[in-house]
N, C-alpha and C positions, 0 to 999 in steps of 0.2 A: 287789868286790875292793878292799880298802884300798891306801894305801901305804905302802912300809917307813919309817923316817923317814930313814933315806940317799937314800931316791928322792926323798922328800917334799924333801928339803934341796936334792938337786941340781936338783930343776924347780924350786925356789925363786929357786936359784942361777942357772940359764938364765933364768927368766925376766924378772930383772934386768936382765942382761944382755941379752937382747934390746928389753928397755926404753930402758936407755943407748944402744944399736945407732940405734934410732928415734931419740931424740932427735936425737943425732950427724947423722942424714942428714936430719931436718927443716931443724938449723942448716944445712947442706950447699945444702941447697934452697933454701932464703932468702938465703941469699947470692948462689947462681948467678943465681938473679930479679933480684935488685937489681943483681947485674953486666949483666945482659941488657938490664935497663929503661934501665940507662947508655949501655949501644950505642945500643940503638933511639933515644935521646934524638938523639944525635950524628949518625946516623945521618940523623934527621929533618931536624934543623936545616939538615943539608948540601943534604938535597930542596929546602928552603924557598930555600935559599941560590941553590942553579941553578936552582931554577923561577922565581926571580925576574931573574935573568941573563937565563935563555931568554926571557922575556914580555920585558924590557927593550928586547933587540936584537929584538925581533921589532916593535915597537913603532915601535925607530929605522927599522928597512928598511922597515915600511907593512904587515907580514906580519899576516894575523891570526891568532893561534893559541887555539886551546880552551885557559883555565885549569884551574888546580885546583878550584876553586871550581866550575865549569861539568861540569867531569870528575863532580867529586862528586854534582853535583845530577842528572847522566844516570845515574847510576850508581843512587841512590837511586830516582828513579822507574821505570828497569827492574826494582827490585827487589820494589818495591812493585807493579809490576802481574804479577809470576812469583809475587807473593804471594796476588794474587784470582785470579789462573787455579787455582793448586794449590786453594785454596779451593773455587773454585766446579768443581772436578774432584772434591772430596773428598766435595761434598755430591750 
């Protein structure tokens, strides 16, 4: 079944138009990203900001508290051994 060339014209026509549609919400997308990536930045900065408040006074009063730093690295090694158990379950 061919097309008519009105049809041929109008899916030509749509699918232009759906092309420009994409475009439009790629630019859309990349923008909301880079707004996002701006929070998250500030957002961070502010973490860094009272984690270092909080260690400070805890420091001054004698307290000992788990850093970031320490967080992360218990964090990492539980990960890495929920990594060889799934492993060694998989085999």
């Amino acid at each position: 079944m061919s097309l008519t060339r009105e049809l041929e014209e109008l899916y030509k026509k749509t699918m232009e138009e759906a092309k420009k549609q994409l475009d439009t919400i790629d630019e859309e997308m990349e923008k909301e990203i880079q707004k996002t990536r701006t929070i998250l930045a500030k957002i961070q900065e502010s973490k860094q900001a009272f984690q270092q408040i909080y260690e400070g006074i805890a420091k001054l009063l004698g307290i000992e508290v788990e850093t970031n730093e320490e967080k992360d690295e218990e964090v990492a090694t539980k990960e890495k051994g929920e990594e060889a158990k799934n492993k060694e379950e998989d085999d």
